[in-house]
C-alpha positions as CSV (number, residue, x, y, z in Angstrom):
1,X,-114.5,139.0,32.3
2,X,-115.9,138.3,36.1
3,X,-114.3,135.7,37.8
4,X,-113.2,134.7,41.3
5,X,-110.0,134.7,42.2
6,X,-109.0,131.1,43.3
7,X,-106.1,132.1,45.8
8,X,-107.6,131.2,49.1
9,X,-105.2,133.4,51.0
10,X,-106.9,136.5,48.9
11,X,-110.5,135.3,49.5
12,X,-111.7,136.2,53.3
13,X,-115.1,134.9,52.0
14,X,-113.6,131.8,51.3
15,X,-112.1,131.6,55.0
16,X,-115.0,131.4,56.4
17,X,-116.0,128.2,55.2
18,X,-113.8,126.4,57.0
19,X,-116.1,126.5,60.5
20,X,-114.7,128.0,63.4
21,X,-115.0,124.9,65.4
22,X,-113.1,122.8,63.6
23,X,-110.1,125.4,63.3
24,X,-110.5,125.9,67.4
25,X,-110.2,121.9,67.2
26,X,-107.0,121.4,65.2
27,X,-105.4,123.9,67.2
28,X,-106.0,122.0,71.1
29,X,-104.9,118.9,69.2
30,X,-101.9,120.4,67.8
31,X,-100.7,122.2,71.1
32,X,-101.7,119.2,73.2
33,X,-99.4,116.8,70.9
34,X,-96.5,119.9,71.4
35,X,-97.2,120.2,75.3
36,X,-96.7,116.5,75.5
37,X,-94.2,116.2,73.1
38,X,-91.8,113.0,73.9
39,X,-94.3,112.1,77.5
40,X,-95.5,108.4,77.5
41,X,-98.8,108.0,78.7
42,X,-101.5,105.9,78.2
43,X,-103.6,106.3,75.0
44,X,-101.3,108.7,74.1
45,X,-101.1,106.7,70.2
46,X,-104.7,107.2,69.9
47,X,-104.7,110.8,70.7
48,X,-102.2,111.1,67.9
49,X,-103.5,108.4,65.1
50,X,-106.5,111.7,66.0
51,X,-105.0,114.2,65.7
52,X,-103.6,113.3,62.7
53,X,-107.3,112.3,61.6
54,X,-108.5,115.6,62.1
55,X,-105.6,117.1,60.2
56,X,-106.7,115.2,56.6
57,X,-109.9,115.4,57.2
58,X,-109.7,119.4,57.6
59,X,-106.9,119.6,54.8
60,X,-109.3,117.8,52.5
61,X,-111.9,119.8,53.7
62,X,-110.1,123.1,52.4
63,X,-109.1,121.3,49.5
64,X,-112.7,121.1,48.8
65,X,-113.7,124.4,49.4
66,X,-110.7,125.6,46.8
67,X,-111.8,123.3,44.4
68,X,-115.3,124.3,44.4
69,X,-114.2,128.3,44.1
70,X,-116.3,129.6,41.4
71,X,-114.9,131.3,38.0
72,X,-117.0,132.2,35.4
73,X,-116.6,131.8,31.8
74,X,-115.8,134.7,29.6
75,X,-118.8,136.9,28.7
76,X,-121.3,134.8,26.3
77,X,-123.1,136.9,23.8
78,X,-126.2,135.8,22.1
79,X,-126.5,137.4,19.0
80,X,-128.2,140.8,17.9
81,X,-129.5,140.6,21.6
82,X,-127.5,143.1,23.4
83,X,-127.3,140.4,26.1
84,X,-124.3,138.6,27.4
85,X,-124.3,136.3,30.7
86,X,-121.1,134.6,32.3
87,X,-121.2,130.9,33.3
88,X,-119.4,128.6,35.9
89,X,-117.1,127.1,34.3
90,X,-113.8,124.4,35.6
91,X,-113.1,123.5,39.2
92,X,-116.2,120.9,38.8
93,X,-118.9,122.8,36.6
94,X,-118.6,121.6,33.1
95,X,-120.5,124.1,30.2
96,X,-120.8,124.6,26.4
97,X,-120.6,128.0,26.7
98,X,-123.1,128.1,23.9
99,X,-126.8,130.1,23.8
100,X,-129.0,126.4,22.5
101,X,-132.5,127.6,21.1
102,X,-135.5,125.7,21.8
103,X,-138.9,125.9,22.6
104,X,-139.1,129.9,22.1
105,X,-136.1,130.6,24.1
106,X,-132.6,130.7,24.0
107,X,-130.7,128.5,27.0
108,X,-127.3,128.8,28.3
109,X,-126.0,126.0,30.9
110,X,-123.7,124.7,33.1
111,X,-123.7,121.1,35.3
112,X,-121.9,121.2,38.6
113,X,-120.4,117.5,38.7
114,X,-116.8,117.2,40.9
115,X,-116.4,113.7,40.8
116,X,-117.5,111.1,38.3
117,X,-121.4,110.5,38.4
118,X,-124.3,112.5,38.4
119,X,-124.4,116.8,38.7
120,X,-125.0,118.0,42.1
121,X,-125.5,121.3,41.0
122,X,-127.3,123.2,37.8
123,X,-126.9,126.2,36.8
124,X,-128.7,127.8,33.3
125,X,-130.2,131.7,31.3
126,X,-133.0,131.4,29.6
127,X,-133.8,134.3,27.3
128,X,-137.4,133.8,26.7
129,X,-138.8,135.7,23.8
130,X,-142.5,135.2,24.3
131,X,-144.4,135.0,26.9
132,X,-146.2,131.4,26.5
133,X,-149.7,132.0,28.4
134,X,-150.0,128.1,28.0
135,X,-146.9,127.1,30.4
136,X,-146.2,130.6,32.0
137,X,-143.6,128.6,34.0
138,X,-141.3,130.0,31.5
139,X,-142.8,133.5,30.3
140,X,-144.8,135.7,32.4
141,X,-147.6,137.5,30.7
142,X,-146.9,141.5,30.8
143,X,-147.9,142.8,34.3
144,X,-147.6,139.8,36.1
145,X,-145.3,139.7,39.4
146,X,-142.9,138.1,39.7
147,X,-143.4,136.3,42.8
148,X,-146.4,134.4,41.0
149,X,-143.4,132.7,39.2
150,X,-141.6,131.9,42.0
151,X,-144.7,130.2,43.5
152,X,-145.5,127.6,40.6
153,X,-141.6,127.1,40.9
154,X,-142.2,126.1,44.4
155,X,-145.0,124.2,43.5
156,X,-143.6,122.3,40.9
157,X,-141.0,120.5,43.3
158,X,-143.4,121.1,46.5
159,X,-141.1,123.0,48.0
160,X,-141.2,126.3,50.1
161,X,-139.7,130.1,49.4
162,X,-137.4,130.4,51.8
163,X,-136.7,134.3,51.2
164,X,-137.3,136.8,48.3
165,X,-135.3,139.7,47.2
166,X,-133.6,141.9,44.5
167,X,-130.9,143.0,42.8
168,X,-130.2,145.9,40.6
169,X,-127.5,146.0,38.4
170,X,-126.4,148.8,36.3
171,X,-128.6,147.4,33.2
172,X,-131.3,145.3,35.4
173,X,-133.8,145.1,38.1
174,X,-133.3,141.2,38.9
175,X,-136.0,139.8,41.4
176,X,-135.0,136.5,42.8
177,X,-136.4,133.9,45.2
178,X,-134.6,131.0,47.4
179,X,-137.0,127.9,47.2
180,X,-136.0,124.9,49.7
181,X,-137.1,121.1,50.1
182,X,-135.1,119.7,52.8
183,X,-136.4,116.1,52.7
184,X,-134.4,115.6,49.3
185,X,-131.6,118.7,50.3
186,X,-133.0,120.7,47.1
187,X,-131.7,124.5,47.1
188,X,-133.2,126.3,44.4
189,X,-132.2,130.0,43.6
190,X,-134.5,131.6,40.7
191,X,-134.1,135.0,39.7
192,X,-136.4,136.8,36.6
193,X,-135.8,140.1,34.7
194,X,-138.3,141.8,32.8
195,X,-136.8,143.4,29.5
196,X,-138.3,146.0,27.5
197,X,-140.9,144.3,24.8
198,X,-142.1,141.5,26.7
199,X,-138.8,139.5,26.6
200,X,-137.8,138.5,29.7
201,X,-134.8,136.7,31.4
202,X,-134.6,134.1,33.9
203,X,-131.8,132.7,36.0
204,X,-131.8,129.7,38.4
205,X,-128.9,127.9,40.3
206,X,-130.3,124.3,41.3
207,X,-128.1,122.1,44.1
208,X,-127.9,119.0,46.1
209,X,-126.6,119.8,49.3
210,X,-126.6,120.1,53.1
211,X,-126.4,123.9,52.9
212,X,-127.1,126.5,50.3
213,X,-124.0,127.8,49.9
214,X,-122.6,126.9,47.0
215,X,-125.8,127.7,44.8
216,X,-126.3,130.9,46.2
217,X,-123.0,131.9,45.6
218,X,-122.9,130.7,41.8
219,X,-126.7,132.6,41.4
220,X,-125.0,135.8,42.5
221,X,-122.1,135.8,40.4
222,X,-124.1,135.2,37.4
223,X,-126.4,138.3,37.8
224,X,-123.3,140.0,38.6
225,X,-122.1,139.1,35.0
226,X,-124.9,140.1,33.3
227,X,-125.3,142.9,30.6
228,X,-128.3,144.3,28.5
229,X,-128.6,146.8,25.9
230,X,-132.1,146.3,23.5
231,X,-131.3,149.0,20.2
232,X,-131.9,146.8,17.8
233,X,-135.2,145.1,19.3
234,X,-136.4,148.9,19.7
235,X,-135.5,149.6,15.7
236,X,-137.7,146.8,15.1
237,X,-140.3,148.0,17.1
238,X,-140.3,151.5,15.8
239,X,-140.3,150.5,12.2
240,X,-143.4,148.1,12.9
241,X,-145.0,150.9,15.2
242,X,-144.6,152.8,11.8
243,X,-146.0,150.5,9.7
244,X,-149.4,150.1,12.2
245,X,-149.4,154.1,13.1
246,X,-149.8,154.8,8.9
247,X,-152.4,151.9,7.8
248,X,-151.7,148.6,5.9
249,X,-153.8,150.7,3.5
250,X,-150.6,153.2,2.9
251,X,-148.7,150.5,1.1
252,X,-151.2,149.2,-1.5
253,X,-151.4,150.6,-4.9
254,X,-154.8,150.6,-6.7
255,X,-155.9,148.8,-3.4
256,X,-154.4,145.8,-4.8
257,X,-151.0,143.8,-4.9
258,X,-150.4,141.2,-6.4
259,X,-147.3,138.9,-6.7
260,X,-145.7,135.5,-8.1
261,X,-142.8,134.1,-7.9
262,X,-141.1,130.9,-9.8
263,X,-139.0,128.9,-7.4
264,X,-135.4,127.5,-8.8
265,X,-132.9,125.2,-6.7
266,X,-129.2,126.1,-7.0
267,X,-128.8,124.3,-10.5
268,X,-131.6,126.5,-11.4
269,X,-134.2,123.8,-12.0
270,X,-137.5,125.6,-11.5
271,X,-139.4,123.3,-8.7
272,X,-142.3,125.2,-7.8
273,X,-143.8,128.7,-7.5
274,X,-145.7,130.9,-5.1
275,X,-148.9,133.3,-5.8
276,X,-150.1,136.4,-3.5
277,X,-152.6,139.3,-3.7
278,X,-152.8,141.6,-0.7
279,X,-155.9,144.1,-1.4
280,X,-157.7,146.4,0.5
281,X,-161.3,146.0,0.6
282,X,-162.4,149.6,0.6
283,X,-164.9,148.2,3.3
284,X,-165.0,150.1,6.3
285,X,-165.6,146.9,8.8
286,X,-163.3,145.2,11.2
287,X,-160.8,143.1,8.8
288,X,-160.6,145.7,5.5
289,X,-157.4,144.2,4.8
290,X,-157.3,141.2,3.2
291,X,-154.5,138.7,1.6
292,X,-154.3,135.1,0.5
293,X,-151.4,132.9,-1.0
294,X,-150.6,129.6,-2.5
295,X,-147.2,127.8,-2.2
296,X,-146.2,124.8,-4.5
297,X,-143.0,122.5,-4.5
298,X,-143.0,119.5,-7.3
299,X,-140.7,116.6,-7.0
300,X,-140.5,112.8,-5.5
301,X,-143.5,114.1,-3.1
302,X,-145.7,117.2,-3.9
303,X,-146.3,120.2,-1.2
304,X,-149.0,122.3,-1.7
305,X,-150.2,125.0,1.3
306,X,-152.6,127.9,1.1
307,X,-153.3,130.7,3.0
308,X,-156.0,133.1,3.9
309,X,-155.4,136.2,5.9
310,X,-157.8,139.1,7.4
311,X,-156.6,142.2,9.3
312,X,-157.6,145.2,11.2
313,X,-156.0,148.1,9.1
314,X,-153.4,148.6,12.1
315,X,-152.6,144.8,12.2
316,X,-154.5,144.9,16.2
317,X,-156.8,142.6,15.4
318,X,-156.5,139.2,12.2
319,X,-157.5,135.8,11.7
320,X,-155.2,133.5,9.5
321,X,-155.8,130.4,8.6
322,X,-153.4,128.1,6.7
323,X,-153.8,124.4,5.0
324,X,-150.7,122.1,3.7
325,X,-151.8,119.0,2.0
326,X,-148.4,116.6,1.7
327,X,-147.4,112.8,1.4
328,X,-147.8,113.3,5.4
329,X,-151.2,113.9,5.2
330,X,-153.7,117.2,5.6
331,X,-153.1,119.6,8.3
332,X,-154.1,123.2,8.9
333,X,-153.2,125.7,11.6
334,X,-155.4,129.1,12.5
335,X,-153.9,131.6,14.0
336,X,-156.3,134.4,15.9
337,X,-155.4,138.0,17.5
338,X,-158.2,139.1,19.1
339,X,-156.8,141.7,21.9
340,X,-153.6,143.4,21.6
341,X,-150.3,141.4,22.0
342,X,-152.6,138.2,22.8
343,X,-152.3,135.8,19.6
344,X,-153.9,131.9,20.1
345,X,-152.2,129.5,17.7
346,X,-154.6,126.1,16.8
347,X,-153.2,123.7,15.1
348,X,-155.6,120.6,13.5
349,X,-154.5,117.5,11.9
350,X,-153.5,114.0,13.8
351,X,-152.1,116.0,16.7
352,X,-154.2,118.9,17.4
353,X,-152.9,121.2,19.9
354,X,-153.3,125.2,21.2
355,X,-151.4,127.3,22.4
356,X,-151.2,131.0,23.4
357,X,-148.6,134.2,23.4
358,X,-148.2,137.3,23.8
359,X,-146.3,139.1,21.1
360,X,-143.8,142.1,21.5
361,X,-144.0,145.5,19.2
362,X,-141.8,144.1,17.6
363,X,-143.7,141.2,16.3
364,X,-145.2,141.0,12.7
365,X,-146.9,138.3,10.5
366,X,-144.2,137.2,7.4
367,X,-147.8,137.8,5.1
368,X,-146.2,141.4,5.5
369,X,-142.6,140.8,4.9
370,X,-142.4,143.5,2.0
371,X,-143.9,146.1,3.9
372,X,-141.6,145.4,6.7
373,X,-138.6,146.3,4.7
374,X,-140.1,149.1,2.5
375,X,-140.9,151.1,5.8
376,X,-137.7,149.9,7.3
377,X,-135.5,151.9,4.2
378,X,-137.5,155.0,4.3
379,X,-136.8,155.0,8.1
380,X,-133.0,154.6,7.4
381,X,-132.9,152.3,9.7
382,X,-129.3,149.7,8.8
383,X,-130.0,147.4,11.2
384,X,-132.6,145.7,13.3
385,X,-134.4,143.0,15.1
386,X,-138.3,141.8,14.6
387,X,-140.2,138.9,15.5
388,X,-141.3,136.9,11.9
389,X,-144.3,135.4,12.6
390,X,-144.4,132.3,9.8
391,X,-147.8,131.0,8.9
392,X,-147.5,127.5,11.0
393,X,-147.5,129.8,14.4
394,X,-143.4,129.9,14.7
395,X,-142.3,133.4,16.3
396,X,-139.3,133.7,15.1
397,X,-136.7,136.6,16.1
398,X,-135.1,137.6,13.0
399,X,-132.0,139.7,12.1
400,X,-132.5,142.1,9.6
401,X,-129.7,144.5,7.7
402,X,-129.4,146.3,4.7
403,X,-126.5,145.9,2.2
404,X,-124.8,147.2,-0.3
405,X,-125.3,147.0,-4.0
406,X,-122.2,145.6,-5.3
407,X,-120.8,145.4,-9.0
408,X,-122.1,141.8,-9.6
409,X,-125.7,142.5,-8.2
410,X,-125.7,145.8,-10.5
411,X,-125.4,144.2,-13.8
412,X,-129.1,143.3,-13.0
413,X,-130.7,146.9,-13.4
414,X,-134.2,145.9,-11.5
415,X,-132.5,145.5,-8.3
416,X,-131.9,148.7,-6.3
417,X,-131.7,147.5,-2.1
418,X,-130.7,144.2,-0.7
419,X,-131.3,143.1,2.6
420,X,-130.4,140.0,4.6
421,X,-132.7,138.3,6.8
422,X,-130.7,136.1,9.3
423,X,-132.8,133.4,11.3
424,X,-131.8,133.8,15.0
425,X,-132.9,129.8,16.0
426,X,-130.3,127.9,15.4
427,X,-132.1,126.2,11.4
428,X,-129.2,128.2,9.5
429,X,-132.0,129.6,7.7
430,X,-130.9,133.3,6.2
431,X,-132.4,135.1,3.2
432,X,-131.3,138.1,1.0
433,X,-134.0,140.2,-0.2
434,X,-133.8,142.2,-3.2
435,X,-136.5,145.4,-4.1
436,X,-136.3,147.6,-7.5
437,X,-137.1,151.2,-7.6
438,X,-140.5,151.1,-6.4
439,X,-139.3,148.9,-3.2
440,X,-141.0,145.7,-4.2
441,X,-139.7,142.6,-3.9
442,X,-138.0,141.8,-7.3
443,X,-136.1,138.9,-5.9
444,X,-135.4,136.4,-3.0
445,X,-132.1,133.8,-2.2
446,X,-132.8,131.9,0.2
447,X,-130.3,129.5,2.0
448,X,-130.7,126.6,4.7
449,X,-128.5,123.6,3.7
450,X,-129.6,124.1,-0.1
451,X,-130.1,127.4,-2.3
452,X,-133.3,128.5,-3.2
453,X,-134.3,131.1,-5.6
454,X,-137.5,132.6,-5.5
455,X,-137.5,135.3,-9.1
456,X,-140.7,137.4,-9.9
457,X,-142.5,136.3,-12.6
458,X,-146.1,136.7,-14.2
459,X,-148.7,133.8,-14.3
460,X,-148.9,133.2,-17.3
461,X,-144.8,132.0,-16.8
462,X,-146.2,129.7,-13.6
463,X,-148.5,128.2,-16.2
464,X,-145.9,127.6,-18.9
465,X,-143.8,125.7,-16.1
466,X,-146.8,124.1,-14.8
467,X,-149.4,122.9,-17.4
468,X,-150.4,119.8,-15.6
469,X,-151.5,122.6,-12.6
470,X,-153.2,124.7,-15.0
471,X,-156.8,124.6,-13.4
472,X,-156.1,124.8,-10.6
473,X,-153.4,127.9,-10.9
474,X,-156.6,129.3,-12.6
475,X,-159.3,128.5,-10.2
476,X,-157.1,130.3,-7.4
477,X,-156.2,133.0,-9.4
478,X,-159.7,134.0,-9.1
479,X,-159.4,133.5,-5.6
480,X,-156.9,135.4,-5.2
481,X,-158.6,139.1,-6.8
């Protein structure tokens, strides 16, 4: 843990605040009350009632500058992340101490506030796992300086850089920028890291003040704090490097794949059931990889979404398009890549909106999810972080490990591996995976409030359970060959 020490007598930083012309002041007043001591002159009351005066006001003053000593929190992991970031904490800065995700990143804050009423002083980490082209206010695209951040900053509040600099830790390079608008006393210290596979981090200390002290001082003692290690974001990478390097093709049998599952709740009611085919076309064009799907939930209101999904054979170039039709109404979303790491997500119903990332390496569409872990097993790999993409545009940073194959899970001879997928945003959502001999997906728990069991099963099974769907399971059977 990194913390200040709050002795004053062991902090000559601290020292310092107390200005030299005050101190030069209490001591004149001090020696001219002992010089005069027990001498009755004139005004001589008022020069005390003054003296004494001065004394609070500099005793307070000091008590101030104690109370406002900074200590940091203990380190604060976010998890699977290799990153952990110390916080003000007490002597006036209340904090959590908890990673929140939202809005593709993960934030950590703390609210300088001494006295009752409103913080004079922020303080927050953003871990940002995307780069957002639409706001780049949070996430720079890859290349991009920093300073162009520091500018819309600056912009934002219409105030001016004041200095720019950088810091290098034993982990990070950490550039930072002090932006100033003196006509509301705004200090603003920002600071942004680049991490490998277009994460990135930012820091910013934010205060109401006379001088700039205070922030400053907080900023520095956070970057100080911070530590980064990335293995299991690069294992994720590797295996999906893998997975581009060979071919989608590499993975289909007979050029086709097809599966279907029959979806239970935890009293195992069958409530729905899933179809998929991913083919390759044998057609040597730009999207020879081709996949579609169809997702149905029964009950007091009805779900129904499919998918269509076409690929560049190394997963650089797809179009996927998705429709849910639900007591909500119709909507769709299409997602395009059309460049590398650049993917534009559309959305169309009553709120139609766009937006636009770009993706790490270690970034991959869920349509692929049993490729994912098939290549993952044959690369040994026990552990490891990817980016889920899920059909409705989510990026999702996703935990994934292997387990092992107890007694219980035995008695069921189809299932040879199990892995658990753990959802890293904050839903509860995780998910164990379980592939026979031949590394398909034989079965799937997942778990998010409820238990839901997703078993393989055949189609003629989905139409047993679903006669009143039965044209329409046909019709998009065809569809899906």
């Amino acid at each position: 843990m990194y913390e200040i020490c709050p002795d004053f007598l062991k902090q000559e930083d601290r020292i310092e605040r107390v200005s030299l012309h005050k101190m030069c002041l209490l001591v004149n007043i001090i020696a001219y009350m002992n010089n005069n001591f027990g001498t009755i002159k004139p005004g001589g009351d008022k020069i005390a009632l003054l003296g004494i005066f001065v004394v609070a006001l500099l005793t307070a003053y000091i008590i101030v500058v104690l109370k406002s000593a900074i200590v940091l929190s203990e380190p604060i992991k976010l998890a699977h992340t290799g990153l952990s970031v110390s916080i003000p904490t007490g002597n006036g800065w209340q904090s959590q101490k908890q990673w929140e995700y939202r809005d593709n990143a993960f934030t950590l804050h703390s609210n300088f506030a001494p006295v009752s009423g409103r913080p004079s002083a922020f303080a927050n980490c953003q871990y940002i796992l995307t780069a957002d082209i639409t706001t780049p206010q949070m996430g720079l695209a890859p290349g991009t300086p920093p300073q162009v951040w520091f500018e819309q900053k600056a912009s934002e509040v219409e105030g001016t850089i004041v200095r720019t600099d950088q810091i290098q830790t034993n982990t990070l390079t950490i550039d930072w920028a002090h932006i100033h608008k003196p006509e509301i006393l705004l200090n603003m210290f920002l600071g942004i890291a680049k991490l490998p596979y277009n994460r990135q981090l930012n820091i910013g200390v934010h205060q109401i003040a006379v001088d700039a002290e205070l922030a400053e001082q907080a900023f520095k003692d956070i970057v100080k704090s911070i530590t980064f290690k990335d293995n299991l974001l690069r294992n994720g990478a590797e295996v999906i490097g893998q997975i581009k390097s060979k071919g989608l093709d590499s993975f289909l049998d007979n050029q086709n794949q097809q599966a279907f599952f029959l979806i239970q709740d935890s009293t195992r009611r069958t409530i729905g059931f899933t179809m998929d085919v991913l083919i390759d076309s044998g057609i040597d064009n730009q999207f020879n990889i081709r996949a579609a799907g169809f997702f149905y939930i029964k009950g007091r209101y009805i779900l129904e979404q499919g998918t269509s999904f076409q690929s560049a054979n190394n997963l650089s170039e797809y179009l996927w398009k998705s429709e849910i039709d639900s007591r909500t109404g119709r909507n769709g979303t299409e997602i395009i890549l059309d460049k590398p790491g650049a993917m534009t997500v559309r959305k169309f119903g009553a709120q139609p909106q766009e937006k636009n990332y770009y993706l790490s390496p270690a970034a991959i569409p869920d349509v692929f999810l049993e490729q994912l872990l098939r290549q993952m097993l044959e690369d040994n790999k026990r552990e490891m972080v990817v980016d889920i993409i899920e059909v409705n545009g989510k990026i999702t940073p996703t935990f994934v490990s292997g387990l092992e194959v107890t007694k219980d899970m035995a008695i069921d001879e189809k299932i040879a591996y199990v892995l658990k997928l753990e959802l890293l945003d904050g839903r509860g959502y995780t998910e164990q995976v379980y592939l026979n001999n031949q590394k398909r997906i034989y079965k799937r728990l997942v778990q998010q409030e409820n238990i839901y069991i997703f078993e393989s099963t055949s189609i003629e099974n989905i139409l047993r359970e679903f006669p009143e769907q039965a044209e329409d399971i046909l019709r998009r059977s065809k569809m899906l060959k």
